[in-house]
N, C-alpha and C positions, 0 to 999 in steps of 0.2 A: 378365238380359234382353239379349237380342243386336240389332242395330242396325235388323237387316232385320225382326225383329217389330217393333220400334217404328216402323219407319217403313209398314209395313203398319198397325200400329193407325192411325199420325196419316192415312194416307190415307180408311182409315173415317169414322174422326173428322171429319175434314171432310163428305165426302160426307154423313154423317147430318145437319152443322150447315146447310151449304145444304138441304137436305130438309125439314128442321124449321124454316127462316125463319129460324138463328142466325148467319148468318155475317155482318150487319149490326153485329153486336154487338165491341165491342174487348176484348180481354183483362181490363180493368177490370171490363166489364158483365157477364161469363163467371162472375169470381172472386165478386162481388155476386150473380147469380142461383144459383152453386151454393151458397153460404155461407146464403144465406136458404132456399133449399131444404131443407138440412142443419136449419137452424133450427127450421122450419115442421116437422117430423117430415114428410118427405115431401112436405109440402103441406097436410097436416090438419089445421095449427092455423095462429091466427093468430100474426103474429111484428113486435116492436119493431125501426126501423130507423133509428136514428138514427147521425152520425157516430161520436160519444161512444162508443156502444154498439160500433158497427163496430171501431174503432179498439181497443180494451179487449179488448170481449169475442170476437171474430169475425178478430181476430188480422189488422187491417188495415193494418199498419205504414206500407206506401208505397204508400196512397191518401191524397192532398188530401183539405182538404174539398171543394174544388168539383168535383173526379174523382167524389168519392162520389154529391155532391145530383147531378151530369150521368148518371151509373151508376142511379141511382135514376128519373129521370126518363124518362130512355130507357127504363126496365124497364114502368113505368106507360102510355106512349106506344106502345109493342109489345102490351099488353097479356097481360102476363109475369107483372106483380103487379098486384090493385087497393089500393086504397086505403080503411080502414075509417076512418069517422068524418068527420071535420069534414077541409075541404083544408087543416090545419095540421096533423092525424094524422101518426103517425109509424106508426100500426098500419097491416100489410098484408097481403092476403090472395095466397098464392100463384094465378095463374089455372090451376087442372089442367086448363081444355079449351085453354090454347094451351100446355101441355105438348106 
């Protein structure tokens, strides 16, 4: 890949993220909503998210934990993911209408 596609892709890139209400979002919150997306099977199921889990299984090396529970909460606040169960749930449900 040559320099001038990539930097054609990252100009899309962007412009799609403001479009879609994501440029609010920090590279943190990016890596956490594609990783759970990934998760989710697209969206369609629901998905565990806890640090523990991030860290392990979802291959989160250098996220804090407090980067994570902030990346989380911000995700729920956008209304990006809900949250299933009790407010101490760690289950979440991706939101596909603010996809």
């Amino acid at each position: 890949m040559d320099r001038k596609f990539y930097l054609g892709l990252l100009s899309l890139t962007i412009s799609a993220e403001e479009e879609l209400g994501l440029a609010s979002l920090t590279a943190a919150d990016k890596q956490l909503l594609a990783a759970l997306w990934r998760e989710s099977n697209d969206g369609s199921k629901l998905v565990e998210a806890t640090y523990e889990r991030a860290e392990s299984e979802l291959e989160f090396d250098d996220f804090s934990r407090a980067q994570f529970y902030k990346s989380v909460r911000k995700l729920l606040e956008l209304g990006f993911i809900k949250r299933v169960g009790s407010k101490r749930s760690a289950t979440y449900q991706l939101n596909s209408a603010a996809m």
